[in-house]
Chimera marker file (.cmm) of the C-alpha trace (Angstrom):
<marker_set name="trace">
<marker id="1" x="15.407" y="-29.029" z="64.053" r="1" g="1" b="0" radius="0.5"/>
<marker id="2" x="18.590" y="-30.815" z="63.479" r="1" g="1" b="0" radius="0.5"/>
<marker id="3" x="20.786" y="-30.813" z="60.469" r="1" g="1" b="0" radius="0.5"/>
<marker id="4" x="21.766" y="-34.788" z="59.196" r="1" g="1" b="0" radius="0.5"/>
<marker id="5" x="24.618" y="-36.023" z="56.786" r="1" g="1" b="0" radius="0.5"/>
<marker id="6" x="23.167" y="-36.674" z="53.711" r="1" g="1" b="0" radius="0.5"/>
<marker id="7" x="25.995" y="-37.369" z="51.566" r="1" g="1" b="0" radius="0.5"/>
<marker id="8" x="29.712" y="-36.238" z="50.802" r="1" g="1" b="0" radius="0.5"/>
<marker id="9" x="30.158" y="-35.282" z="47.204" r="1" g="1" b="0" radius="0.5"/>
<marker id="10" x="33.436" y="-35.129" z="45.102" r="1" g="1" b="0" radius="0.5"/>
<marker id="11" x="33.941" y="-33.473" z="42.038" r="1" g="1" b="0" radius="0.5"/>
<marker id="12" x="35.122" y="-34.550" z="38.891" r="1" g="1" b="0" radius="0.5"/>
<marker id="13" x="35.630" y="-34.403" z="35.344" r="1" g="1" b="0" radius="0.5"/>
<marker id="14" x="34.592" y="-37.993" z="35.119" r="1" g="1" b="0" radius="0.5"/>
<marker id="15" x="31.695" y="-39.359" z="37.467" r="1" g="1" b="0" radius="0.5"/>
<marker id="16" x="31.039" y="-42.644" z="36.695" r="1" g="1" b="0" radius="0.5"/>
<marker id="17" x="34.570" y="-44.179" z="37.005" r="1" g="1" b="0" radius="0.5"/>
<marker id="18" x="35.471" y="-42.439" z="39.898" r="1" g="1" b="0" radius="0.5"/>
<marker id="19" x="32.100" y="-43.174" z="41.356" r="1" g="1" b="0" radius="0.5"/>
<marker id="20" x="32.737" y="-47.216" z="40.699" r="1" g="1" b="0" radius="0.5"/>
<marker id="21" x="36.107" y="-47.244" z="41.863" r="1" g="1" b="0" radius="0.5"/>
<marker id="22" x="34.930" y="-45.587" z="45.254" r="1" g="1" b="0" radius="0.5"/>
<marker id="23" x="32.123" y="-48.561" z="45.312" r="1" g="1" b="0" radius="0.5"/>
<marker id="24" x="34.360" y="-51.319" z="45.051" r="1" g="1" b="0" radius="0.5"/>
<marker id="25" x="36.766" y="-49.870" z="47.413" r="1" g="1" b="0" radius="0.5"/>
<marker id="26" x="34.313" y="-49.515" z="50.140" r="1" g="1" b="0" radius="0.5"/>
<marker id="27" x="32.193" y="-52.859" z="48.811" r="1" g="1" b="0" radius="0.5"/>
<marker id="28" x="29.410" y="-50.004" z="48.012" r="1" g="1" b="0" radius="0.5"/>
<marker id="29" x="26.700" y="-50.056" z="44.934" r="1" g="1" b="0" radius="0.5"/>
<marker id="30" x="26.443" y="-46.861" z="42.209" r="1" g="1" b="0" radius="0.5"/>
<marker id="31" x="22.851" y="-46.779" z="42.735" r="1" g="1" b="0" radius="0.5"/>
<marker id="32" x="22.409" y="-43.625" z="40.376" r="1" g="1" b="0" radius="0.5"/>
<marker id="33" x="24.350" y="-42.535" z="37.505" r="1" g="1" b="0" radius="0.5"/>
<marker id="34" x="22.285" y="-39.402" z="36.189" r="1" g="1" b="0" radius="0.5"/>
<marker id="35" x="23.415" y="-39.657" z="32.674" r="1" g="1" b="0" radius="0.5"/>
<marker id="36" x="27.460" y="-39.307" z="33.824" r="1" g="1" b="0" radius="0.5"/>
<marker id="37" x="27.036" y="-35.647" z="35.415" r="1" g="1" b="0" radius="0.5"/>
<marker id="38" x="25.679" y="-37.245" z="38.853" r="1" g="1" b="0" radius="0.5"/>
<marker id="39" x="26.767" y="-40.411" z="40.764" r="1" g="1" b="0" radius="0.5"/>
<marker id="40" x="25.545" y="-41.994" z="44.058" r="1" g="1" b="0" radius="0.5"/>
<marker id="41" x="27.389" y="-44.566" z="45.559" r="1" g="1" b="0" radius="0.5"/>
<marker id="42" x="25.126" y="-46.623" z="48.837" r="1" g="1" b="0" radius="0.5"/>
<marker id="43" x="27.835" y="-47.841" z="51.446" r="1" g="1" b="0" radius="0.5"/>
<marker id="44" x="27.177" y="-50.712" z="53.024" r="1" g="1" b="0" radius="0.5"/>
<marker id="45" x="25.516" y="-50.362" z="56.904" r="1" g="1" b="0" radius="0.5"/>
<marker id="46" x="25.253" y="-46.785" z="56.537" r="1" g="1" b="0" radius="0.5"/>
<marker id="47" x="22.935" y="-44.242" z="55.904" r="1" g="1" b="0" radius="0.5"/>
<marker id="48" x="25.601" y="-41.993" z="54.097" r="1" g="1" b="0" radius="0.5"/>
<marker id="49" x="26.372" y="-41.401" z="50.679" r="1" g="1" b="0" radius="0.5"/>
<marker id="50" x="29.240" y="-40.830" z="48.541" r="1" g="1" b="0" radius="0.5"/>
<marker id="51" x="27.955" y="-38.532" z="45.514" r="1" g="1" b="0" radius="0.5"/>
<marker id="52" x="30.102" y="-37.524" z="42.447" r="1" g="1" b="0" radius="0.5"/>
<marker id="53" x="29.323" y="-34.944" z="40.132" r="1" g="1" b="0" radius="0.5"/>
<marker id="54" x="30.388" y="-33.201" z="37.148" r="1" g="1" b="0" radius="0.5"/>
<marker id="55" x="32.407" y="-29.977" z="36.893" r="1" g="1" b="0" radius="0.5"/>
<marker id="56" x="34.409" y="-28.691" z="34.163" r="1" g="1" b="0" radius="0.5"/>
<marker id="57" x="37.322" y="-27.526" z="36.675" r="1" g="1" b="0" radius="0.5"/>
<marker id="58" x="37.583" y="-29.153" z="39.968" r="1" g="1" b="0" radius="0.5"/>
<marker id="59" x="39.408" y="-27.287" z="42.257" r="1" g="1" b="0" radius="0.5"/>
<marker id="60" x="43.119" y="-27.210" z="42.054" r="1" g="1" b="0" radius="0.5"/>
<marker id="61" x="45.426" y="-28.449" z="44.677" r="1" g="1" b="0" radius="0.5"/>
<marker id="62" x="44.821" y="-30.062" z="48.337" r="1" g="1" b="0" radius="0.5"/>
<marker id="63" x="41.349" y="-30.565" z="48.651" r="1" g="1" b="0" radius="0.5"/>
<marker id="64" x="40.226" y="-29.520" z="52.155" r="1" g="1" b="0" radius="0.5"/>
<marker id="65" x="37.704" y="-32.290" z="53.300" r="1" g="1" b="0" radius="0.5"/>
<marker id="66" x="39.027" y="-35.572" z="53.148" r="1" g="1" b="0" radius="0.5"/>
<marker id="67" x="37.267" y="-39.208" z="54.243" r="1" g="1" b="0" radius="0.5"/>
<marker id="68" x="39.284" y="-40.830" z="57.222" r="1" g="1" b="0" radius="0.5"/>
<marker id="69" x="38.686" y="-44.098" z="56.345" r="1" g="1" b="0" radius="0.5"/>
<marker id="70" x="39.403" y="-47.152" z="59.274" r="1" g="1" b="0" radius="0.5"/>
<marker id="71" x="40.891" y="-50.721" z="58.870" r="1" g="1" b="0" radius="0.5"/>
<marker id="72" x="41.843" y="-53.893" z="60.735" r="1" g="1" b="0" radius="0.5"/>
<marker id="73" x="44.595" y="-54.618" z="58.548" r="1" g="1" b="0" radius="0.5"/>
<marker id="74" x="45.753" y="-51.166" z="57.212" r="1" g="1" b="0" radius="0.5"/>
<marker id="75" x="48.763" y="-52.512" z="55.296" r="1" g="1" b="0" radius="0.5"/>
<marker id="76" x="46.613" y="-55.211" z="53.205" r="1" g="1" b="0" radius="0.5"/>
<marker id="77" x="44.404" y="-52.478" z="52.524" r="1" g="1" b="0" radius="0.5"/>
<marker id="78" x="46.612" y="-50.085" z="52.038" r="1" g="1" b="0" radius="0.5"/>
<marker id="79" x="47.711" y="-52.558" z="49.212" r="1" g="1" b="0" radius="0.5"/>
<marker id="80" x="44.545" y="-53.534" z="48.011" r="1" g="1" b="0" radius="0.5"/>
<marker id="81" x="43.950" y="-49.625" z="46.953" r="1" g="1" b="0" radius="0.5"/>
<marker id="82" x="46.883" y="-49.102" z="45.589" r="1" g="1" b="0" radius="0.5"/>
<marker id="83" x="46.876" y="-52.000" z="43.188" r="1" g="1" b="0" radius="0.5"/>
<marker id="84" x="43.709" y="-50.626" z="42.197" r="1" g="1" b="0" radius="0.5"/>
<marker id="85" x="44.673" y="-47.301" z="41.364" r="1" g="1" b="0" radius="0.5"/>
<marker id="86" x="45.338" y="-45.054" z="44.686" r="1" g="1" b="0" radius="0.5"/>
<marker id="87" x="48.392" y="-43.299" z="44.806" r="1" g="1" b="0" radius="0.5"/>
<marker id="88" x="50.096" y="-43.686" z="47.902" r="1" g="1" b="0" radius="0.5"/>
<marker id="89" x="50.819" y="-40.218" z="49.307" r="1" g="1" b="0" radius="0.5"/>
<marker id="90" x="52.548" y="-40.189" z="52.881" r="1" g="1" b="0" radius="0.5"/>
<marker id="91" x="52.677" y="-42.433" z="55.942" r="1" g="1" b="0" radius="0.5"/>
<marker id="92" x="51.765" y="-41.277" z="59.548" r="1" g="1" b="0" radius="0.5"/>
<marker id="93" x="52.673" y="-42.561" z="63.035" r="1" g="1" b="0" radius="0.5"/>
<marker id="94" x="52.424" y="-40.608" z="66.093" r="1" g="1" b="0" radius="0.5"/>
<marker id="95" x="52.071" y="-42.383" z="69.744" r="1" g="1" b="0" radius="0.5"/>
<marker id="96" x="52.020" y="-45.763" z="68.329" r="1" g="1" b="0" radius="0.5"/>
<marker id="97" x="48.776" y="-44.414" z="66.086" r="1" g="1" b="0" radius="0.5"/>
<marker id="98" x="49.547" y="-45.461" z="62.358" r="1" g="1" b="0" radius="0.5"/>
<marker id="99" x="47.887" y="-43.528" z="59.165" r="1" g="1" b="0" radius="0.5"/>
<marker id="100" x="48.553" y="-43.789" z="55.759" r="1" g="1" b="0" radius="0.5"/>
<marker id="101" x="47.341" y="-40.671" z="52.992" r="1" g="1" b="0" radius="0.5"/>
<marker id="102" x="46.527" y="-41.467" z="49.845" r="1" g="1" b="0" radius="0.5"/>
<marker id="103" x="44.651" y="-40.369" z="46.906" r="1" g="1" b="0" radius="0.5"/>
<marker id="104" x="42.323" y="-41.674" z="44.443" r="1" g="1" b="0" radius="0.5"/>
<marker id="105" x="42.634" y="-41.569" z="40.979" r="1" g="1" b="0" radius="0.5"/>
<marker id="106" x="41.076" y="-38.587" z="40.129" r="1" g="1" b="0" radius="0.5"/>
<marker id="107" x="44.069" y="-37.276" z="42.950" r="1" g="1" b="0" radius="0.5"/>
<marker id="108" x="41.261" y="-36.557" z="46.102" r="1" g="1" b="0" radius="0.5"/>
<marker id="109" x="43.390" y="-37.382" z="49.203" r="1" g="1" b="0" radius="0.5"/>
<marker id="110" x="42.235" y="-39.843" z="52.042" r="1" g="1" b="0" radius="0.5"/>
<marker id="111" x="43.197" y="-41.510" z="55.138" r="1" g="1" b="0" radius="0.5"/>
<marker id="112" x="43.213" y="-45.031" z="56.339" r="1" g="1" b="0" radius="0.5"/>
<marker id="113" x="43.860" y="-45.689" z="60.057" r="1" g="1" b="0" radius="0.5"/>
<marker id="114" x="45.054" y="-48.850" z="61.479" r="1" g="1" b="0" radius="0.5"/>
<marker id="115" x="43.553" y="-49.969" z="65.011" r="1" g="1" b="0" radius="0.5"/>
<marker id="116" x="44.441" y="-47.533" z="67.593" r="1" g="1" b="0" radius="0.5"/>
<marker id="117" x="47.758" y="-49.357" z="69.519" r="1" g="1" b="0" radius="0.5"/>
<link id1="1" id2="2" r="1" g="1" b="0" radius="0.2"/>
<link id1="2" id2="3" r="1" g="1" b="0" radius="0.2"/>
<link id1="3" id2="4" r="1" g="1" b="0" radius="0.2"/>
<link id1="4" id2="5" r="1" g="1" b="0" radius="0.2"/>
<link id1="5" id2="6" r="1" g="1" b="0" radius="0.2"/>
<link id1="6" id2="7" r="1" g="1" b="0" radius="0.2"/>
<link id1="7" id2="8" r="1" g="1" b="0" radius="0.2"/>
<link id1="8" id2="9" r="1" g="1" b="0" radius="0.2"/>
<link id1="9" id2="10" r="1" g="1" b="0" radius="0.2"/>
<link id1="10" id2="11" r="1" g="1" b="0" radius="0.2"/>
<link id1="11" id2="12" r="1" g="1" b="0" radius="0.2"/>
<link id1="12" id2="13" r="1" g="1" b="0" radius="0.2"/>
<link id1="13" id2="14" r="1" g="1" b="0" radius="0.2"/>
<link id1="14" id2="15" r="1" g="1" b="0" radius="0.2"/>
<link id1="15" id2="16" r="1" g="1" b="0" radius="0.2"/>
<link id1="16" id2="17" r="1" g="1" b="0" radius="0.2"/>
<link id1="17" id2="18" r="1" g="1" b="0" radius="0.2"/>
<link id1="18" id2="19" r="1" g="1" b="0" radius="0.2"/>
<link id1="19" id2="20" r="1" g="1" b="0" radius="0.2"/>
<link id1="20" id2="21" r="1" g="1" b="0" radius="0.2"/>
<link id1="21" id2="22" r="1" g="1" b="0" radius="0.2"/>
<link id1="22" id2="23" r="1" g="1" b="0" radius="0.2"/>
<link id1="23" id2="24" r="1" g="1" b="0" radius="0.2"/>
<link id1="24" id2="25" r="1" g="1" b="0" radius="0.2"/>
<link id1="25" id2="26" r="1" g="1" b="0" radius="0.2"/>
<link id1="26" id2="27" r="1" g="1" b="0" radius="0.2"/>
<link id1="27" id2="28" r="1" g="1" b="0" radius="0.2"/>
<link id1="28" id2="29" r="1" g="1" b="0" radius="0.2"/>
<link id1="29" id2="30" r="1" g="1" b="0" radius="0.2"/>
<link id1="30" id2="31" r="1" g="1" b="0" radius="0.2"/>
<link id1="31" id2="32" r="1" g="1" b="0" radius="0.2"/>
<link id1="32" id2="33" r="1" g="1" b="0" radius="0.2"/>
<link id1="33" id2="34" r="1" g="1" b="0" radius="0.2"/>
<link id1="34" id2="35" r="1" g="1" b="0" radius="0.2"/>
<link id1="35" id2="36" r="1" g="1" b="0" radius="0.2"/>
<link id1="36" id2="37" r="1" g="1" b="0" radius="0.2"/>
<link id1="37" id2="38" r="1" g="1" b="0" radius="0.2"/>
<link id1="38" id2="39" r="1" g="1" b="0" radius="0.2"/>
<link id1="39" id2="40" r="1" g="1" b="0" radius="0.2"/>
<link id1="40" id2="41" r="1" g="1" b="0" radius="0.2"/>
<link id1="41" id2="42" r="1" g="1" b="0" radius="0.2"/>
<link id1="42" id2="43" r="1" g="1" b="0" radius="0.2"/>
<link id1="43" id2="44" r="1" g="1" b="0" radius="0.2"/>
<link id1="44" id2="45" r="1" g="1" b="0" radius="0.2"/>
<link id1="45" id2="46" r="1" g="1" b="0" radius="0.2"/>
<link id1="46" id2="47" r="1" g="1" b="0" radius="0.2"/>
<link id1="47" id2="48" r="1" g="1" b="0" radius="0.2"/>
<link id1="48" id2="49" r="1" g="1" b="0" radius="0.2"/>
<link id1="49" id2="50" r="1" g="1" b="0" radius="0.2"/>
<link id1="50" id2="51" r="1" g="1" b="0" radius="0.2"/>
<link id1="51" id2="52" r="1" g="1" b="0" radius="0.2"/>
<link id1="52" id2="53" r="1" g="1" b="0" radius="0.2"/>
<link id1="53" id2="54" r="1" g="1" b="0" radius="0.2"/>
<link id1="54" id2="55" r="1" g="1" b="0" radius="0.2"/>
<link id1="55" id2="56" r="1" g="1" b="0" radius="0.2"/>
<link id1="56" id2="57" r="1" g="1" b="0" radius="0.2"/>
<link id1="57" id2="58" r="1" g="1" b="0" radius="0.2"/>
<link id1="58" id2="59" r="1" g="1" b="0" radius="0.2"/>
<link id1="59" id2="60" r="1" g="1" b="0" radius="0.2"/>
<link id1="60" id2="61" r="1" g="1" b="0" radius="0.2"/>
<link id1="61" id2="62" r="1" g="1" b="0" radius="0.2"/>
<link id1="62" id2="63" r="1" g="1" b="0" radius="0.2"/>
<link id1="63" id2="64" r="1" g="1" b="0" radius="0.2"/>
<link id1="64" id2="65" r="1" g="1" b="0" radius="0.2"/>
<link id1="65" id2="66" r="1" g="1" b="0" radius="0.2"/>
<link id1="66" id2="67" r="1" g="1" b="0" radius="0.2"/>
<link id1="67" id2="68" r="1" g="1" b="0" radius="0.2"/>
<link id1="68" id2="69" r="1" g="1" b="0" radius="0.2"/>
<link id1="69" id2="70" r="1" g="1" b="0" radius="0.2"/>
<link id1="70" id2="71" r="1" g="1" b="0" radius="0.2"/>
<link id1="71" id2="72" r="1" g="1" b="0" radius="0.2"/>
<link id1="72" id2="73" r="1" g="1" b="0" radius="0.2"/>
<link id1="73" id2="74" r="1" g="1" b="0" radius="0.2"/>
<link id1="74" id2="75" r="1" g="1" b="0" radius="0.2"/>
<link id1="75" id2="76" r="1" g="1" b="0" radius="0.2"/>
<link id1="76" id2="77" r="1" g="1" b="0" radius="0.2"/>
<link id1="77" id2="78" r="1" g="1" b="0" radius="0.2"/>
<link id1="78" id2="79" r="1" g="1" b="0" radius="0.2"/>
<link id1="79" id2="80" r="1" g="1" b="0" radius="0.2"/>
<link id1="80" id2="81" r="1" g="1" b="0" radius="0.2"/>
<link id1="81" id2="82" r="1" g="1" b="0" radius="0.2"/>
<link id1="82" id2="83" r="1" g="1" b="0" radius="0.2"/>
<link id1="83" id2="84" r="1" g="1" b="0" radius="0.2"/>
<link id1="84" id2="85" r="1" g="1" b="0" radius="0.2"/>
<link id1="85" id2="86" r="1" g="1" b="0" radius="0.2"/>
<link id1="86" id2="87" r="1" g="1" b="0" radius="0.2"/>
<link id1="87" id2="88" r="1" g="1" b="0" radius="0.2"/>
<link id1="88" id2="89" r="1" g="1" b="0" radius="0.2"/>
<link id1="89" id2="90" r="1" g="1" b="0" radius="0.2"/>
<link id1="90" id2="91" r="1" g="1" b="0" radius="0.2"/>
<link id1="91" id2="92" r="1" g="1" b="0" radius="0.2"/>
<link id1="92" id2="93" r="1" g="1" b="0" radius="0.2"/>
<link id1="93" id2="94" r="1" g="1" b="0" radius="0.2"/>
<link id1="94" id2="95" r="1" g="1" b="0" radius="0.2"/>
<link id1="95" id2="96" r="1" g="1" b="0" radius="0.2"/>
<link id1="96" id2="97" r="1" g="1" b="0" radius="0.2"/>
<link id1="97" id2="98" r="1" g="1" b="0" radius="0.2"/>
<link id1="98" id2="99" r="1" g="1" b="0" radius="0.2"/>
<link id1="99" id2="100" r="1" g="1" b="0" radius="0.2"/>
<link id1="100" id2="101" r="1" g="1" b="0" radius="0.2"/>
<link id1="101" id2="102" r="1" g="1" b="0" radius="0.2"/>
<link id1="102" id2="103" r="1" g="1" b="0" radius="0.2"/>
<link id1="103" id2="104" r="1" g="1" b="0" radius="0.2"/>
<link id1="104" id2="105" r="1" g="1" b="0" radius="0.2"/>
<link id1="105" id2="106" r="1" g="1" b="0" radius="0.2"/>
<link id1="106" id2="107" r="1" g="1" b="0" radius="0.2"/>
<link id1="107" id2="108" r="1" g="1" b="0" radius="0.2"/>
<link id1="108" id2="109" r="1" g="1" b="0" radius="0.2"/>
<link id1="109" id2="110" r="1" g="1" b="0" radius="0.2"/>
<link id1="110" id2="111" r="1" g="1" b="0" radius="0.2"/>
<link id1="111" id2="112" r="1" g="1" b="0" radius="0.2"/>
<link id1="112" id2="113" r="1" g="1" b="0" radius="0.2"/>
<link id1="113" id2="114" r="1" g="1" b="0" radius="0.2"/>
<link id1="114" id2="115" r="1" g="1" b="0" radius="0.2"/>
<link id1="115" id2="116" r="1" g="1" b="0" radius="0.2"/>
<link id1="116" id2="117" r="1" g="1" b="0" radius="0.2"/>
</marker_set>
């Protein structure tokens, strides 16, 4: 027996935005909204899942799973999410390796790594 990813799920006070930001920022699809408590987002190419759901009181403070997201042109996209609502949080280099943290706008914290140098 072997255990799969299914999906990673956020929560939220507010599904369904959160949920369509995530899908155009990854050029995803909601593909179920659940009445608002429960969103799926289907990612292009993969089998994964970003899910959203409902809670009254997310948790405070750092979450403590994050996506590490990857791009070609991490300053343009880097831009592009920012101008759309992410907040930019820090900027990383170590060995030529450059990251950039951010968060979305429901304040969830994420990575996006340029190509390795």
């Amino acid at each position: 027996m072997a255990i799969t990813l299914g999906m990673i799920t956020f929560d939220t006070t507010d599904p369904k935005p959160l949920a369509a930001w995530w899908a155009k920022q990854m050029a995803g699809k909601v593909e179920q909204e659940n009445d608002g408590w429960f969103c799926v987002v289907s990612l292009p190419e993969s089998p994964q899942k970003l899910a959203f759901q409902k809670v009254d009181n997310p948790t405070p403070g750092k979450n403590r799973v994050h996506l590490d997201l990857g791009s070609d042109d991490l300053d343009g996209e880097v831009a592009r999410m920012t101008s759309d609502g992410a907040t930019l949080v820090d900027q990383h280099e170590m060995n030529g390796f450059r990251w950039v943290t951010l968060a979305d706008p429901a304040g969830n914290q994420f990575c996006i790594a340029g190509p390795e140098a």
